[in-house]
Residue frames as a rotation matrix with the C-alpha (Angstrom) as fourth column:
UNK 1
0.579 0.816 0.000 0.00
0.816 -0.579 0.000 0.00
0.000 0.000 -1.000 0.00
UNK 2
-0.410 -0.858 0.309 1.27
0.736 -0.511 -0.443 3.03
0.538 0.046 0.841 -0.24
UNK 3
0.111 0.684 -0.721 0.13
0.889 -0.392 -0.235 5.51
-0.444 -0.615 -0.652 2.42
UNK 4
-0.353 0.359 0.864 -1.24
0.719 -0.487 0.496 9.15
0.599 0.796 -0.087 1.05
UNK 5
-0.557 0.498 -0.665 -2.76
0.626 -0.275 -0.730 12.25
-0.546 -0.822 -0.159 2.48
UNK 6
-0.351 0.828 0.438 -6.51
0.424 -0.276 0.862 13.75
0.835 0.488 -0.254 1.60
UNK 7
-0.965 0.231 -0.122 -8.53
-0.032 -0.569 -0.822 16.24
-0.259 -0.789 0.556 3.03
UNK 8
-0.258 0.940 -0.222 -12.27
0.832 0.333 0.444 15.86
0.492 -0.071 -0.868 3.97
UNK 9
-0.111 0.686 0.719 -14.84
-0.398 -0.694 0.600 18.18
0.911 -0.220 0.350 4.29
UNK 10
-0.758 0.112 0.642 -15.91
-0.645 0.010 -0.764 18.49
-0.092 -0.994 0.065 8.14
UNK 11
-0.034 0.980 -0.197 -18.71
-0.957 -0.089 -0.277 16.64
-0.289 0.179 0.940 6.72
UNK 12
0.641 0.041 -0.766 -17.26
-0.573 0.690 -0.443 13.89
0.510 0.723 0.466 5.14
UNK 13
-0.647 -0.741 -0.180 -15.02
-0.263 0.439 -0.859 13.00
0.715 -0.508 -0.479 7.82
UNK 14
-0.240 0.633 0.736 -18.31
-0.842 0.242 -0.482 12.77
-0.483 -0.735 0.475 10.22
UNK 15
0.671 0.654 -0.349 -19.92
-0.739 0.625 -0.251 10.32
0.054 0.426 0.903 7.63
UNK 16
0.211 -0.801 -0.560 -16.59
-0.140 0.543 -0.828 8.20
0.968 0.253 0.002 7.43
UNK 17
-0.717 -0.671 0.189 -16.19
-0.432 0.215 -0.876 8.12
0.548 -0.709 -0.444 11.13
UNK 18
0.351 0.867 0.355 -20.02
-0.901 0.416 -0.126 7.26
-0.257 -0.275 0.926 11.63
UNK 19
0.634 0.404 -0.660 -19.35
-0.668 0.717 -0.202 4.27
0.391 0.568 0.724 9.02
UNK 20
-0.025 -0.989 -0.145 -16.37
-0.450 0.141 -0.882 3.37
0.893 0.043 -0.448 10.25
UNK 21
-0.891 -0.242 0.383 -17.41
-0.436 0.228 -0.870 2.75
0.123 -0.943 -0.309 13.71
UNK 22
0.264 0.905 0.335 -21.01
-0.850 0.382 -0.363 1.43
-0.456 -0.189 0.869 12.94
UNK 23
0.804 -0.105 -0.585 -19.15
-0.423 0.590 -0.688 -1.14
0.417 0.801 0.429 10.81
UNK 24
0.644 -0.615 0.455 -16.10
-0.376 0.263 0.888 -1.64
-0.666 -0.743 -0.062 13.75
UNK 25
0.800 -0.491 0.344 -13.46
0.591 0.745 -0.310 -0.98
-0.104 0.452 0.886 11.08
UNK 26
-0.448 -0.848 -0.283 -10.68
0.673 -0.528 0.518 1.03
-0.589 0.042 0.807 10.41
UNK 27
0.666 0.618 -0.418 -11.58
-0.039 -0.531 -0.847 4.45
-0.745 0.580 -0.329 8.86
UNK 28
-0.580 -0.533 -0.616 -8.39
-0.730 0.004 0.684 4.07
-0.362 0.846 -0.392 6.46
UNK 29
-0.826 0.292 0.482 -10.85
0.446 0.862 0.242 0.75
-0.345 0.414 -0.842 5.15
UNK 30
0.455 0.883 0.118 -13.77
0.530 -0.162 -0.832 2.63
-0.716 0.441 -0.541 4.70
UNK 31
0.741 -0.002 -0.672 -12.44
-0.572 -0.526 -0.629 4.90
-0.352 0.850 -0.391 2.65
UNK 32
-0.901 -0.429 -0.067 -10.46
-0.288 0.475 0.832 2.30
-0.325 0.769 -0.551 0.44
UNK 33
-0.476 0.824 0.307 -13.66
0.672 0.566 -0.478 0.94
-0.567 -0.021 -0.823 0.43
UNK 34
0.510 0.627 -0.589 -15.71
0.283 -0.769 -0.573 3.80
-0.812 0.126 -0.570 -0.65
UNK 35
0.122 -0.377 -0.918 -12.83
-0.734 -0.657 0.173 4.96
-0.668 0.652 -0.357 -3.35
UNK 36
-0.976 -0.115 -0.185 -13.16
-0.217 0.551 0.806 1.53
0.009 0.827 -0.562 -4.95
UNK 37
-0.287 0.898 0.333 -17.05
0.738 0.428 -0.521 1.66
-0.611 0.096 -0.786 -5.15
UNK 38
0.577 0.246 -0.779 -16.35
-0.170 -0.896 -0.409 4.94
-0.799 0.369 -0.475 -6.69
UNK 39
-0.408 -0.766 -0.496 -14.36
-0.763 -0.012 0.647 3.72
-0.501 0.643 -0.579 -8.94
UNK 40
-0.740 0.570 0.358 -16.50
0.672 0.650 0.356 0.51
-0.030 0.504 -0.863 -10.27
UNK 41
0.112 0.879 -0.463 -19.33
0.508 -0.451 -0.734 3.08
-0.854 -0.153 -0.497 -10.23
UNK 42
0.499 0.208 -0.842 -18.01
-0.515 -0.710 -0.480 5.56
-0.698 0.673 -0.247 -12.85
UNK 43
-0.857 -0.328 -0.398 -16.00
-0.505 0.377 0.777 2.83
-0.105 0.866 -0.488 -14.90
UNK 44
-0.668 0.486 0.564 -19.34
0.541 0.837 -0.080 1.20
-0.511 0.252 -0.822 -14.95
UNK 45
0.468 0.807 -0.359 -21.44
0.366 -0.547 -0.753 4.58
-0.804 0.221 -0.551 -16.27
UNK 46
-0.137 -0.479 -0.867 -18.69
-0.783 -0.485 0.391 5.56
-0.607 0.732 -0.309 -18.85
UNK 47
-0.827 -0.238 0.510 -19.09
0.087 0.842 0.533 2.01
-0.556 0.485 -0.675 -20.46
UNK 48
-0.649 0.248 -0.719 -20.81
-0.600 -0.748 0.284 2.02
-0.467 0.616 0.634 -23.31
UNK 49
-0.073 0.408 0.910 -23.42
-0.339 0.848 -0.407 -0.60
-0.938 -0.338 0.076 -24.40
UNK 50
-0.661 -0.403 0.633 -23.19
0.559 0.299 0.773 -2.78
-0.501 0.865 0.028 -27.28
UNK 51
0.193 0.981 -0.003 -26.96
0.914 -0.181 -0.363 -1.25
-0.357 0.068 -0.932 -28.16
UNK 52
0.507 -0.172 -0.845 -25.43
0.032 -0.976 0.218 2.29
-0.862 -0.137 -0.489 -27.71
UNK 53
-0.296 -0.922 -0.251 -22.75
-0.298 -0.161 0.941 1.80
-0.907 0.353 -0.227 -30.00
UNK 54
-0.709 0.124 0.694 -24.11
0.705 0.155 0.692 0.44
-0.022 0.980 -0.197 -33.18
UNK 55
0.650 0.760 -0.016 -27.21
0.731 -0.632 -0.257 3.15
-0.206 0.155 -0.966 -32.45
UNK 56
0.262 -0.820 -0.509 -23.70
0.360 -0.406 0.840 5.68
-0.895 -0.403 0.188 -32.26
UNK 57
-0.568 -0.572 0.592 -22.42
0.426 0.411 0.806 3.95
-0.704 0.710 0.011 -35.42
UNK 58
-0.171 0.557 0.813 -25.73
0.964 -0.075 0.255 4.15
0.203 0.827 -0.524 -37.83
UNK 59
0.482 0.062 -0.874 -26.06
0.336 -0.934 0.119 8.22
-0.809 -0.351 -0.471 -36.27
UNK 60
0.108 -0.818 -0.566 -22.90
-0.454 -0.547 0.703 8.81
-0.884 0.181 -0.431 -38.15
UNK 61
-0.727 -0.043 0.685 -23.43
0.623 0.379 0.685 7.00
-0.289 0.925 -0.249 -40.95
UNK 62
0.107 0.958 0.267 -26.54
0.993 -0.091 -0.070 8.68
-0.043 0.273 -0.961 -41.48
UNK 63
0.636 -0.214 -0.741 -24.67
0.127 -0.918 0.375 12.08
-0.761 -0.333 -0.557 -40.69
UNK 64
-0.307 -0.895 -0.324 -22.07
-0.353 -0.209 0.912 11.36
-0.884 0.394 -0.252 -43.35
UNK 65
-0.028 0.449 -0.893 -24.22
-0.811 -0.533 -0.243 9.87
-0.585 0.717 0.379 -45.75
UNK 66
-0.747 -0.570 0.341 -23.19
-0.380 0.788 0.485 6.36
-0.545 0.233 -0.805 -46.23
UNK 67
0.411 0.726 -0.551 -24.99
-0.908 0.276 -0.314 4.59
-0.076 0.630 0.773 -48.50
UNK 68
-0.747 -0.394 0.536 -24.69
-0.203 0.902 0.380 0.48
-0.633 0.175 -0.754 -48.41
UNK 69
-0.743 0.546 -0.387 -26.67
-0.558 -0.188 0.808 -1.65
0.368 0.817 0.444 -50.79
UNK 70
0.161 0.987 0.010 -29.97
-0.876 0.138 0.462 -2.92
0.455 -0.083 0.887 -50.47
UNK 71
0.767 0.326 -0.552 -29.34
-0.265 0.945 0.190 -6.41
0.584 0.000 0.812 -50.34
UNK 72
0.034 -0.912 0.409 -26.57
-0.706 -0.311 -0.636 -5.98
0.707 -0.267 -0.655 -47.66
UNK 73
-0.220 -0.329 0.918 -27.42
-0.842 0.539 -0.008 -8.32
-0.493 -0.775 -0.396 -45.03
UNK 74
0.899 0.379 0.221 -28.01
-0.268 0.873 -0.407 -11.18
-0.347 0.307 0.886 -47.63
UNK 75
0.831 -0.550 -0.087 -25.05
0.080 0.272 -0.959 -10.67
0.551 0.790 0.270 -49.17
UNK 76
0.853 -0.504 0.136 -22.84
-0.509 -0.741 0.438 -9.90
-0.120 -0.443 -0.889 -46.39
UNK 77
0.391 -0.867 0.310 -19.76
-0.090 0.299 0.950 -12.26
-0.916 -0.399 0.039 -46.38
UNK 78
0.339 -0.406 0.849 -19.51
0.936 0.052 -0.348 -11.96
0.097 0.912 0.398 -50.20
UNK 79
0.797 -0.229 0.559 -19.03
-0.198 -0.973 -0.116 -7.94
0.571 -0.018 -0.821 -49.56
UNK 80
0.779 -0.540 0.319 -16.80
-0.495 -0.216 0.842 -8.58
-0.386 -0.813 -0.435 -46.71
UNK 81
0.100 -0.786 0.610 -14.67
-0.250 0.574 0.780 -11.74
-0.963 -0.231 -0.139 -48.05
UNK 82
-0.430 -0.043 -0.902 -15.35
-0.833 -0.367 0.415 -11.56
-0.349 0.929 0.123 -51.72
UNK 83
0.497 0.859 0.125 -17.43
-0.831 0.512 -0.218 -14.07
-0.251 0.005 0.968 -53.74
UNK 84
-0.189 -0.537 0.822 -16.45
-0.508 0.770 0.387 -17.61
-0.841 -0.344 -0.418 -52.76
């Protein structure tokens, strides 16, 4: 570990010594705790869903104009891998 120093609002140091002692743990645990629920919290809202992303994808096609052909999803692995 590597040790660190952080200042807390007068506020946030009450909540963190409440939790700390209603939980009968070190406050240096709660707040590892607490900075790795904050962390899995906002890497979990920045992720993007597969849904999102192809809705992303066809945006910007549709901004730029792409044009595929009709008969694209019949034909797809001849477009992609050339006819076999």
């Amino acid at each position: 570990m590597v040790r660190t120093q952080v200042y807390f609002t007068d506020e946030q140091m009450r909540d963190i010594k409440l939790r700390a002692k209603r939980e009968e743990k070190p406050e240096a645990e709660v707040i590892r705790e607490l900075v790795d629920l904050g962390f899995s919290v906002s890497e979990s809202q920045n992720r993007e869903s597969t849904g999102e992303a192809l809705l992303r994808l066809a945006k910007l096609g549709e901004k730029l104009q792409v044009k595929a052909p009709a008969n694209l999803s019949a034909r797809i692995d001849d477009i992609l891998y050339g006819e076999q």
